[in-house]
Backbone as a ProteinNet text record, in pm:
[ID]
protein_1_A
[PRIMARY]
XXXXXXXXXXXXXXXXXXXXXXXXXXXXXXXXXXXXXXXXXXXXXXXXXXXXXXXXXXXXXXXXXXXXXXXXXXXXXXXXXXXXXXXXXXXXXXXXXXXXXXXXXXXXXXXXXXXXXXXXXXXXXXXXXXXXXXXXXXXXXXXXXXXXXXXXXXXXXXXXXXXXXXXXXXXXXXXXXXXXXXXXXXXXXXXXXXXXXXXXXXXXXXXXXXXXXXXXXXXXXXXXXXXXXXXXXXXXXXXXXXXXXXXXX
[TERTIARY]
13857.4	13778.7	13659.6	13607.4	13502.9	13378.2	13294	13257.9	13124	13186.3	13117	13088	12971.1	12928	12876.2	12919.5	12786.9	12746.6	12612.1	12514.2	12548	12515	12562.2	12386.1	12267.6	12139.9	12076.2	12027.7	11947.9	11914.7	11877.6	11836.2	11929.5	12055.3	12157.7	12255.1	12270	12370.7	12293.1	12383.4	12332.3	12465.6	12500.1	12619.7	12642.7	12651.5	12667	12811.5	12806.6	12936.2	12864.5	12961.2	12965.9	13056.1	13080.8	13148.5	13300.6	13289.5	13369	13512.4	13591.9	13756.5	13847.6	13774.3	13796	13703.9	13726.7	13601	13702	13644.8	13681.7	13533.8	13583.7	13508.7	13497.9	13581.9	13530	13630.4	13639.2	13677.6	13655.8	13570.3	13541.7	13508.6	13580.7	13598.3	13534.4	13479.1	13441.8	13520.7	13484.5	13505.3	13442.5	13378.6	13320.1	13396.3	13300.2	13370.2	13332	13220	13178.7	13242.2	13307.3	13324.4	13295.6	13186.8	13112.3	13178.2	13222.6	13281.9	13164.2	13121.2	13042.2	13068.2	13207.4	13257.8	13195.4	13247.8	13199.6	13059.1	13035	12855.5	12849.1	12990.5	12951.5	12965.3	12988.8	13018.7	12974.4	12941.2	12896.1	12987.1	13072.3	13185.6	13194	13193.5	13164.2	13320.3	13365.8	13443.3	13430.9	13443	13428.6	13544.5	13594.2	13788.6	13731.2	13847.3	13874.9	14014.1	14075.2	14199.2	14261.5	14420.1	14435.6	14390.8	14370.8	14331.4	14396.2	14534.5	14653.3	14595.4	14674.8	14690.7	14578.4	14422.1	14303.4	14290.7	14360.2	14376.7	14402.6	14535.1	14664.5	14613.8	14554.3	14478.6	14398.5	14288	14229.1	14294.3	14362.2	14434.9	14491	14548.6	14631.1	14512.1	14420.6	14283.1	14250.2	14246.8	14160.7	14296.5	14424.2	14499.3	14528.8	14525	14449.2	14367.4	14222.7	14109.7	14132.6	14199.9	14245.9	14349.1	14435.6	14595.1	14537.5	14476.6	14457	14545.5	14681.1	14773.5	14820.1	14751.3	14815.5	14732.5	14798.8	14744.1	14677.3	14624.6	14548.2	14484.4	14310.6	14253.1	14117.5	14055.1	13909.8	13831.8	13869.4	13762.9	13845	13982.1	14057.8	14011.5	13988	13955.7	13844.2	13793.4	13693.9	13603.4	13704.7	13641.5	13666.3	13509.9	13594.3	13721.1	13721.9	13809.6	13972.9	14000.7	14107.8	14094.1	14003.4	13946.5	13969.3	13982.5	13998.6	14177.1	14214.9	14394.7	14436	14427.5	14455.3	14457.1	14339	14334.3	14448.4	14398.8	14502.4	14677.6	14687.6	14825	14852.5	14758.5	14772.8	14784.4	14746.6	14735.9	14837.8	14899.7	15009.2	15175.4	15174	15268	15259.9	15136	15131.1	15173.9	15123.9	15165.8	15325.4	15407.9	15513.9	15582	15503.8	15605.4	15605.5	15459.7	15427.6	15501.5	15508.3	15580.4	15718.1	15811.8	15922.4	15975.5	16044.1	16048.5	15956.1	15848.7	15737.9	15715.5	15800.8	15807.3	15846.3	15916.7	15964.6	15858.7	15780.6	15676.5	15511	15510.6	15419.3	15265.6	15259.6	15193.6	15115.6	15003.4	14955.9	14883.5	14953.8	14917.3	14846.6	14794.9	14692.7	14545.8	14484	14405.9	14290.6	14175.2	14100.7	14010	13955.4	13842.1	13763.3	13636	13530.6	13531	13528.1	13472.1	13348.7	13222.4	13116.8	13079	12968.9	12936.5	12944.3	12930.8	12904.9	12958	13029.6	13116.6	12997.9	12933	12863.7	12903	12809.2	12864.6	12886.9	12876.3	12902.5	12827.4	12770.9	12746.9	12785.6	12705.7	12735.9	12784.9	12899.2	12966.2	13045.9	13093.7	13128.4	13298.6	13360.2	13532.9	13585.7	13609.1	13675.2	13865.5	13891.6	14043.6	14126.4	14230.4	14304.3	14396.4	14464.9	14582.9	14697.1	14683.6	14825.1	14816.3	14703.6	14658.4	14571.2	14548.8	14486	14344	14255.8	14097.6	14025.9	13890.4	13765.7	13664.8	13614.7	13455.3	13340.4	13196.2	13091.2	13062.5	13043.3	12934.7	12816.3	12749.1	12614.3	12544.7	12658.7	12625.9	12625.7	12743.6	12740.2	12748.9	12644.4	12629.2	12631.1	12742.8	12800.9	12925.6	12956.9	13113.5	13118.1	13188.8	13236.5	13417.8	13436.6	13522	13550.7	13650.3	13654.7	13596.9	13518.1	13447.5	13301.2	13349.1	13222.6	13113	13193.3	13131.1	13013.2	12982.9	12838.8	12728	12766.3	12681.4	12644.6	12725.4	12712.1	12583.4	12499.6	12440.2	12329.6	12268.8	12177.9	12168.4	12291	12309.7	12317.3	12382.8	12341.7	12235.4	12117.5	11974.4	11895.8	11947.7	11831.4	11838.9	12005.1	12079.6	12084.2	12020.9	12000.4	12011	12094.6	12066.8	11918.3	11826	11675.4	11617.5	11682	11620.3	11619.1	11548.2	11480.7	11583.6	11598.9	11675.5	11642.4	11502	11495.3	11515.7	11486.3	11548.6	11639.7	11683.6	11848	11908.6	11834.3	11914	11856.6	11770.8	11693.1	11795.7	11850	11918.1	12042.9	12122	12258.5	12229.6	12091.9	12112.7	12134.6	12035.6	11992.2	12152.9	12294.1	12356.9	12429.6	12475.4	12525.1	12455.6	12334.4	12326.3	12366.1	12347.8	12392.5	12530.6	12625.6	12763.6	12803.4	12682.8	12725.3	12673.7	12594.7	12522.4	12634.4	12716.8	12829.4	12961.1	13004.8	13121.3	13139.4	13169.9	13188.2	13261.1	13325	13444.1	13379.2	13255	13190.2	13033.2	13002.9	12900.7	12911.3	12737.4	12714.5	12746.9	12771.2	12703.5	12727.4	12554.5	12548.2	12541.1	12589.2	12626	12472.7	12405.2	12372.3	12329.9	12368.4	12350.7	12288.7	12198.1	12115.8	12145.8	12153.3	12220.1	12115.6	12039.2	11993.8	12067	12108.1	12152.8	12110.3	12176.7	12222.8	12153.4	12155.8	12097.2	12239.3	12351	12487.5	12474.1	12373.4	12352.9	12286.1	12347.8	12257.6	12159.5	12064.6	11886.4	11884.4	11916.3	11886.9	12002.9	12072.4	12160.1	12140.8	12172.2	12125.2	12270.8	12195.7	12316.1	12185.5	12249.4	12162.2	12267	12221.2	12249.9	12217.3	12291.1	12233.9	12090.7	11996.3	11869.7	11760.7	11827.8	11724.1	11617	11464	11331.8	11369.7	11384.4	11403.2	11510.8	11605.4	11673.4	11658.1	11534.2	11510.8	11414.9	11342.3	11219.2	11274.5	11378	11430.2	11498	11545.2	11586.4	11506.2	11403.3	11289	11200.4	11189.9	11075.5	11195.6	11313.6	11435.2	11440.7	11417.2	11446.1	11359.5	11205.8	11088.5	11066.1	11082.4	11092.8	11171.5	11257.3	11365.4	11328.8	11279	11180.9	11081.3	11006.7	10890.2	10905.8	11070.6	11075.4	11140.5	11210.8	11238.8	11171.6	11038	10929.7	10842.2	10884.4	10790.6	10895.8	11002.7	11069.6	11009.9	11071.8	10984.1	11050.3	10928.2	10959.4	11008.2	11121.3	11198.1	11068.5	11107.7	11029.8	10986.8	11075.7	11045.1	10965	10987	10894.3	10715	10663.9	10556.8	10506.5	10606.7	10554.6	10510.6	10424.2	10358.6	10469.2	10470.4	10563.1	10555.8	10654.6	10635.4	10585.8	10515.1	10475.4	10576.7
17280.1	17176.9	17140.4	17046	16948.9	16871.6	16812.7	16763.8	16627.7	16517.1	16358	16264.6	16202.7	16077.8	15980.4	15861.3	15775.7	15695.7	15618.3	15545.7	15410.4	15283	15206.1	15158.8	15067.9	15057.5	14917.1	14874.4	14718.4	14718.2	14806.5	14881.8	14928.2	14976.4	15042.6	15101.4	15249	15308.8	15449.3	15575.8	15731.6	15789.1	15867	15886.9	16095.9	16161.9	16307.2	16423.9	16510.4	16560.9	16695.9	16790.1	16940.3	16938.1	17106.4	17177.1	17243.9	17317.9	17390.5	17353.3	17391	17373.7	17488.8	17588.3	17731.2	17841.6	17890.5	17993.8	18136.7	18222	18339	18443.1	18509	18622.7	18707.6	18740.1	18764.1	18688.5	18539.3	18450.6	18354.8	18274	18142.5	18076.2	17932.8	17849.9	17707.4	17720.5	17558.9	17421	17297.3	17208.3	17057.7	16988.5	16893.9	16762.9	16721.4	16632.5	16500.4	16454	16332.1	16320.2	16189.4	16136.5	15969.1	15977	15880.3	15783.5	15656.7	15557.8	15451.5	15476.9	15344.3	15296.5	15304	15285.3	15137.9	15070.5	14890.9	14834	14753.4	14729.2	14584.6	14541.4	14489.3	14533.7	14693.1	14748.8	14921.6	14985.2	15076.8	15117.5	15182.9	15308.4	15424.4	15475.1	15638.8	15666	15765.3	15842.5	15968.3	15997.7	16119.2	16133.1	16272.4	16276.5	16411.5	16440.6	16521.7	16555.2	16687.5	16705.5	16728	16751.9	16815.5	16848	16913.6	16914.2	16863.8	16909.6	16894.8	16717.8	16690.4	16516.7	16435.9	16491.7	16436.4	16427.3	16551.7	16572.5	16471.6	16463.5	16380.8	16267	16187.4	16011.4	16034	16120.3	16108.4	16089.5	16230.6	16194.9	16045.5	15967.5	15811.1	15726.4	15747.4	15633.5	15678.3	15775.3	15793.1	15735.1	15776.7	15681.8	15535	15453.3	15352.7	15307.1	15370.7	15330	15291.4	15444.5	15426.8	15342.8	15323.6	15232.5	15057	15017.6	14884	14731.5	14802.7	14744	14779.9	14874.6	14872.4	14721.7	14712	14593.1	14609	14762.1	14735.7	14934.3	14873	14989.2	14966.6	15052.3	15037.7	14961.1	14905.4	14788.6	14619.1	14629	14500.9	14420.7	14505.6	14391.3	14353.2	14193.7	14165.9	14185.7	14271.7	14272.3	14437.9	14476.1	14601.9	14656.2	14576.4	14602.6	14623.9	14523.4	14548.3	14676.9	14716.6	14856.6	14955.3	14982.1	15039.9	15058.8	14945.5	14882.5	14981.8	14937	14998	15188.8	15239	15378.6	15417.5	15366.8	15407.7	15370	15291.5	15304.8	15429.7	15453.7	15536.5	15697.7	15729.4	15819.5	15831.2	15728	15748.6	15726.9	15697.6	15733.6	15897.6	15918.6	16103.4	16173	16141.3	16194.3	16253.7	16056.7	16085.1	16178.7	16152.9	16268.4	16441.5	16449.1	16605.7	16637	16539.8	16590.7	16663	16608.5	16619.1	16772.8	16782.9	16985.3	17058.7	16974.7	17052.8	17009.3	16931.5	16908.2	17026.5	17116.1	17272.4	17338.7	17339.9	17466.5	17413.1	17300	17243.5	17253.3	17212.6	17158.4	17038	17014.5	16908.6	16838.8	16733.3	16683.6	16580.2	16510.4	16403.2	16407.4	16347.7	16358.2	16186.7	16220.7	16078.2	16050.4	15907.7	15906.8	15810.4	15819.1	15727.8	15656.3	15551	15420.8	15367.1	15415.8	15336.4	15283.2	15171.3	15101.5	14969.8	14885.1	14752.8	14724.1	14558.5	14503.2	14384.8	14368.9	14223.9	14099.9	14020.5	13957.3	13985.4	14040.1	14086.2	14177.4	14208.8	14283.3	14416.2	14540	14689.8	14692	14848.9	14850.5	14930.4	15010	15157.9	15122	15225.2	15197	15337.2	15366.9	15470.3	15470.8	15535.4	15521.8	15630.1	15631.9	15691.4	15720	15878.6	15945.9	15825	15748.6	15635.2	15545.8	15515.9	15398.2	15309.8	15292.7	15202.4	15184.7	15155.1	15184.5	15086.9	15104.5	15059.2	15038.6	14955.8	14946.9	14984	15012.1	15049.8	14881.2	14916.9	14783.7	14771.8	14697.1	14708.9	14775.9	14843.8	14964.7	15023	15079.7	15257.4	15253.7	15237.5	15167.7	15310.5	15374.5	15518.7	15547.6	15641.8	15678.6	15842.5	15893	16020.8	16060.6	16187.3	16223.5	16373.2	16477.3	16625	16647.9	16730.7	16792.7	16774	16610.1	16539.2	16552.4	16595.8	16632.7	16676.6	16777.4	16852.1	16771.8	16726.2	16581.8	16478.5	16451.2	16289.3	16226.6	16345.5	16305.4	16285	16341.6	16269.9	16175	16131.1	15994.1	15878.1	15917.1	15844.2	15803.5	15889.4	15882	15821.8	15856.5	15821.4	15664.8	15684.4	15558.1	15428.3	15338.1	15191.1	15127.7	14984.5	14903.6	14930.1	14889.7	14883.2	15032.2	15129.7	15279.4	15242.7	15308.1	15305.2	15419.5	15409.9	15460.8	15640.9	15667.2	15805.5	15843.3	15776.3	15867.2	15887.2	15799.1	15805.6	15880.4	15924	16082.5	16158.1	16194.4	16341	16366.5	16241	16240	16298.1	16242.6	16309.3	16423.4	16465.9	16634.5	16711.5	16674.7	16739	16756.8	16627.3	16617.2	16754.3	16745.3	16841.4	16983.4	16980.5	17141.7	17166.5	17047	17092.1	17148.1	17082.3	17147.9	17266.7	17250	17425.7	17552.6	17470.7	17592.5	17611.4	17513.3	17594	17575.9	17532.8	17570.3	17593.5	17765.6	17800.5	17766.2	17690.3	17629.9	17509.1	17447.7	17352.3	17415.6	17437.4	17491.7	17457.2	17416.3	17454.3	17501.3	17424.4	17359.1	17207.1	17123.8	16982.2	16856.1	16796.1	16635.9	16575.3	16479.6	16363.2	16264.4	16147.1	16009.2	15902.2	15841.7	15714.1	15591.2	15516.2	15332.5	15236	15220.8	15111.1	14935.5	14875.1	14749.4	14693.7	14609.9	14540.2	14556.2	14723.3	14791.2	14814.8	14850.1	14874.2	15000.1	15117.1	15226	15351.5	15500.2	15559.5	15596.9	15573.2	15557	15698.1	15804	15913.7	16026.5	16140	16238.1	16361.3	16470.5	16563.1	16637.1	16815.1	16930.8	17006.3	17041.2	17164.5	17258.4	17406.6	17492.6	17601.6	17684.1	17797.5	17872.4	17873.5	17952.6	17827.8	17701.5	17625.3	17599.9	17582.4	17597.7	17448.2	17301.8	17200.4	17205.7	17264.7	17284.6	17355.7	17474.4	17550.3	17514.8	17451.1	17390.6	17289.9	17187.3	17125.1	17181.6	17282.1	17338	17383.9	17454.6	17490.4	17435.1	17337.7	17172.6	17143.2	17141.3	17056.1	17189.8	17264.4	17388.7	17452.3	17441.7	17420.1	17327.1	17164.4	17050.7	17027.1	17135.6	17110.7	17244	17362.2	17394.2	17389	17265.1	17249.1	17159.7	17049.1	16936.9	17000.2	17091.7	17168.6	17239.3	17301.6	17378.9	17244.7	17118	17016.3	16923.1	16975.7	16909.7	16931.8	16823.3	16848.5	17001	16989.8	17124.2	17101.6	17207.5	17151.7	17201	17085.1	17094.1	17232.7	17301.8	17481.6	17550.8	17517.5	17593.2	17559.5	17466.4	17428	17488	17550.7	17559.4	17699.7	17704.7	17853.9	17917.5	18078	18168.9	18210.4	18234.3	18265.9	18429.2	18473.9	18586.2	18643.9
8885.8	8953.9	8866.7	8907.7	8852.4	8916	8863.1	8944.1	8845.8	8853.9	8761.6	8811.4	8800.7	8863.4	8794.3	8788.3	8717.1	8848.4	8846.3	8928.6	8816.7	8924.7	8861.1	8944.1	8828.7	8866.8	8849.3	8898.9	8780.4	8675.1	8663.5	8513.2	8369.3	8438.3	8328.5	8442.5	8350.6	8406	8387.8	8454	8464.7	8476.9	8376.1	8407.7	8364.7	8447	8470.3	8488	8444.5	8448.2	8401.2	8479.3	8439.2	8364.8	8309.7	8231	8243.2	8395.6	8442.7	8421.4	8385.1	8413	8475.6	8525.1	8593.3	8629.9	8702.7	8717.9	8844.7	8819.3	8907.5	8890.7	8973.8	8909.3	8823.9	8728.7	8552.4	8468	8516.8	8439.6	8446	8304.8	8348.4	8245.8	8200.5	8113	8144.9	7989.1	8038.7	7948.2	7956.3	7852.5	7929.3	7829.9	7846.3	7918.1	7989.1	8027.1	7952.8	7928.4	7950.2	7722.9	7747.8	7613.7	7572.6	7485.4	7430.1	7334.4	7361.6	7265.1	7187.4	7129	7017.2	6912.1	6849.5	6747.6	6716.3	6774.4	6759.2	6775	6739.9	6784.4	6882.1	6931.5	7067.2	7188.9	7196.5	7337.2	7318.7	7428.5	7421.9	7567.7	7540.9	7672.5	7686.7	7799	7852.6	7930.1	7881.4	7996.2	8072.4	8200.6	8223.6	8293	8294.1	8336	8446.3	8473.5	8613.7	8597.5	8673.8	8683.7	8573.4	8553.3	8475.7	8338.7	8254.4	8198.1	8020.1	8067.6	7937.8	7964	8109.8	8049.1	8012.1	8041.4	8032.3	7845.7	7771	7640.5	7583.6	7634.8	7561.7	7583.2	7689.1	7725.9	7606.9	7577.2	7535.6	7365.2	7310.6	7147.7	7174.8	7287.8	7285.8	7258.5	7306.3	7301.6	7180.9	7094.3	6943.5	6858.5	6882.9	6797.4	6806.7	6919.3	6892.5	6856.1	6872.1	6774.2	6644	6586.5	6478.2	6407.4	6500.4	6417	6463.4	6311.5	6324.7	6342.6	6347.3	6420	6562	6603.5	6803.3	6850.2	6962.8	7005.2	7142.2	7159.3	7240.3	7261.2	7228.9	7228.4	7296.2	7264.8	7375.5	7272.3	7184.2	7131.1	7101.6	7181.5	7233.4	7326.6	7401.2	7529.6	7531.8	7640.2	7621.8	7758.4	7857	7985.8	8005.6	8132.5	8148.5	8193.8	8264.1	8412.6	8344.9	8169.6	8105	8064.3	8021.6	7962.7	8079.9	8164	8274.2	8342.6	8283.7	8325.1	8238.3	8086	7988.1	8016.2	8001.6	8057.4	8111.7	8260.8	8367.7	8377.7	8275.9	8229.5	8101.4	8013.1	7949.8	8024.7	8110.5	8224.2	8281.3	8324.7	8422.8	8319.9	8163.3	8111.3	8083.5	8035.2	7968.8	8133.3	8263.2	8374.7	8388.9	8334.1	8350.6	8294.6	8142.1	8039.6	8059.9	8150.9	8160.5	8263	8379.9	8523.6	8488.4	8358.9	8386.7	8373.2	8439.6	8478.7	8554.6	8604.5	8664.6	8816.4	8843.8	8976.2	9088.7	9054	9121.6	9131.2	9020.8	8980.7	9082.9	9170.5	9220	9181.3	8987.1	8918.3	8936.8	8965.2	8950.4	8798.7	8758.3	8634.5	8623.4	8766.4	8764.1	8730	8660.6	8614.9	8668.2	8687.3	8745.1	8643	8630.2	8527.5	8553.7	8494.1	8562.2	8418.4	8421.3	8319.1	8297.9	8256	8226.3	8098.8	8073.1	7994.1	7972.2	7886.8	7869.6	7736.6	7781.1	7648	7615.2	7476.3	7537.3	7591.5	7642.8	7703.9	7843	7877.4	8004.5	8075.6	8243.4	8282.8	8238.8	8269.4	8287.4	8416.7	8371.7	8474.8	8472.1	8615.2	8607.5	8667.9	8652.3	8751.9	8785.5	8878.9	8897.4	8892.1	8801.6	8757.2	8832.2	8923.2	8978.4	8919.5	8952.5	8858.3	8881.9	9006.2	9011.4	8901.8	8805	8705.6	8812.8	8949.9	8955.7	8960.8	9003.5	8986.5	9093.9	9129	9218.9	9092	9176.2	9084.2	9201.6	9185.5	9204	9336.4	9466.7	9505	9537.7	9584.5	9623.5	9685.2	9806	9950.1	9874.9	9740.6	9754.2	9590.4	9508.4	9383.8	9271.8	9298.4	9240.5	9238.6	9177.5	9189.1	9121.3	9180.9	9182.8	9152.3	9068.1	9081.8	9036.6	9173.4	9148	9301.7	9266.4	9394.3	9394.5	9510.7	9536	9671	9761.3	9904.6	9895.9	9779.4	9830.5	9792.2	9636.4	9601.9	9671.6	9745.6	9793.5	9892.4	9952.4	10048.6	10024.4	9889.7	9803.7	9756.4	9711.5	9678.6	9761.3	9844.1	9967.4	10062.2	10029.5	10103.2	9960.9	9819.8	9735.2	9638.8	9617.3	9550.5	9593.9	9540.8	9597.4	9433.7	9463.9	9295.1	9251.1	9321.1	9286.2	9217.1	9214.3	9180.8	9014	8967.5	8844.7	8768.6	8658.8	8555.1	8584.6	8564	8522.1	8691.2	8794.2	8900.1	8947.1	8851	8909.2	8846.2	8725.5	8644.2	8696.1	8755.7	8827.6	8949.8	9027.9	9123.6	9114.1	8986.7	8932.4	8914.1	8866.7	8839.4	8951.3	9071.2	9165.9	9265.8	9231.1	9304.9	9201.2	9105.9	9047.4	9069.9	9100.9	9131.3	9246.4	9387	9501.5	9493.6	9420	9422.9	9354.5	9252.3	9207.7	9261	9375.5	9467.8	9585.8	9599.1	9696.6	9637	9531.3	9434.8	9344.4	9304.1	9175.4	9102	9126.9	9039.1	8962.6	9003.8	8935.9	8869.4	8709.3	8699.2	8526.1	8460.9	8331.2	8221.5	8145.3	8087.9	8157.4	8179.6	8232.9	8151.1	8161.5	8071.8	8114.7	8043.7	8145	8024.5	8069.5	7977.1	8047.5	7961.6	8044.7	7946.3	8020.2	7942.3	8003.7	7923.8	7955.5	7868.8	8064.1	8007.4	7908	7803.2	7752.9	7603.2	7598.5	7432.7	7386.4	7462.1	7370.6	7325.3	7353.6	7310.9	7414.6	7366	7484.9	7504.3	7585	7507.7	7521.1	7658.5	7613.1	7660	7579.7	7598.2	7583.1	7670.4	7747.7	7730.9	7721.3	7759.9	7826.1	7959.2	8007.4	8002.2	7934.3	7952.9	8077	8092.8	8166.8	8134.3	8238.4	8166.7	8095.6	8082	8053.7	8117.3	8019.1	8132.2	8196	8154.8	8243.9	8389.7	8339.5	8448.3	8575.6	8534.1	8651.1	8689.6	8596.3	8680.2	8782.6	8764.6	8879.3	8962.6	8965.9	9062.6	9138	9086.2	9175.3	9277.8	9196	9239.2	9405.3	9364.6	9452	9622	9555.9	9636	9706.5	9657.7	9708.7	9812.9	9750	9875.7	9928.9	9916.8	10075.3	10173.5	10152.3	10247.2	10305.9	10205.3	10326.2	10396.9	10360.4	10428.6	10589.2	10556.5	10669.7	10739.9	10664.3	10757.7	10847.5	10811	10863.6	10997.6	10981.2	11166.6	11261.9	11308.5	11470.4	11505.9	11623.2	11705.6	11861.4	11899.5	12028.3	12105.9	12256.1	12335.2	12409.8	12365.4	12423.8	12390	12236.8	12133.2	12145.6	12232.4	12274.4	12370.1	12481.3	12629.5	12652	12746	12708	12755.9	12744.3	12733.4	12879.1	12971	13106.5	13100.5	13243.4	13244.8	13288.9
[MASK]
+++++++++++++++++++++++++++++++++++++++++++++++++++++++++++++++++++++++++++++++++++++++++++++++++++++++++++++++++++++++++++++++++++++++++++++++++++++++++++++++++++++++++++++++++++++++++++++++++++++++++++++++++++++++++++++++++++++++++++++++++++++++++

């Protein structure tokens, strides 16, 4: 399990991902999620994957040999929109699917793999997509101006009270962090080393990139700060009407 989000902002983009690809109790592996495309200097693209892990590989070696073979006719610096950039993927996904499924349908393997799409082609708005193991994909809207994929539940309710288009770049990365620690505070299967990338629209570049490790002083200081003001926001509820009334003799 996993757990990646980008915020889609007025400002840019924020885009976050853990490490984890397993965990037990005296076993536990990680590997990155988030992968950075800038080859070209009219577009700047982010991926972050989920799920299996073989086929997340293999999309990924198909997208670097396109880069490379200046005769394919279609790679992440072909198209001129995202949303082709996103088609593309998720067809690349759902052929490596096919080829891995075959024989593994008995063994009740799961080989789907999900991926989030951020960044900007010029010319065009920034802009995030969430890609489904079927190939097909969503984009980010105005209500819920984020996207998630893995194990999103524990995250989400921050994002949901703090995430608005109007939020400003750096809080909207304090926010991704804070959602990523909530989930690694109730799933070990999602945990550190932490991704985080900030895009500000229409630079084509990532203004700033981030690894938190385990034991880092920034990281615990936010955790602390986060963990602190959620007990005093809780020492400050109202009080039931009982808890007022004098105590009978």
């Amino acid at each position: 399990m996993t757990y990646c989000l980008a915020i889609k902002v007025n400002d840019g983009l924020v885009l976050a991902s853990d490490s984890r690809t397993n965990a037990g109790v005296d076993y536990v592996n990680t590997y990155g999620k988030m992968h950075i495309f800038n080859q070209a200097e009219d577009r700047l693209l982010v991926l972050l994957s989920a799920g299996n892990l073989g086929t997340t590989q293999a999309v990924l070696n198909a997208i670097q040999r396109d880069l490379e073979n200046p005769d394919s006719e279609a790679s992440l610096n072909h198209f001129d929109y995202m949303f082709d950039v996103a088609q593309y993927i998720g067809e690349l996904s759902l052929k490596v699917q096919r080829r891995h499924s075959a024989g593994l349908e008995q063994s009740g393997l799961n080989v789907g793999s999900s991926f989030i799409l951020g960044g900007q082609i010029k010319g065009r708005p920034p802009n995030i997509f969430l890609i489904y193991p079927e190939g097909n994909y969503i984009t980010a809207c105005e209500e819920t101006p984020y996207l998630q994929i893995g194990e999103t539940k524990y995250g989400k309710p921050i994002l949901d009270r703090f995430i608005t288009p109007k939020t400003n770049l750096n809080d909207a990365a304090r926010c991704a962090l804070v959602s990523l620690d909530s989930t690694m505070r109730s799933n070990i299967s999602v945990g550190p080393p932490l991704e985080l990338a900030i895009y500000q629209a229409d630079s084509l570049k990532i203004q700033q990139h981030m690894v938190l490790r385990e034991g880092m002083a920034f990281h615990q200081r936010l955790q602390k700060r986060w963990s602190e003001g959620l007990k005093r926001a809780f020492g400050g509820l109202p009080r039931f009407s009982w808890e007022d009334a004098p105590a009978e003799k």
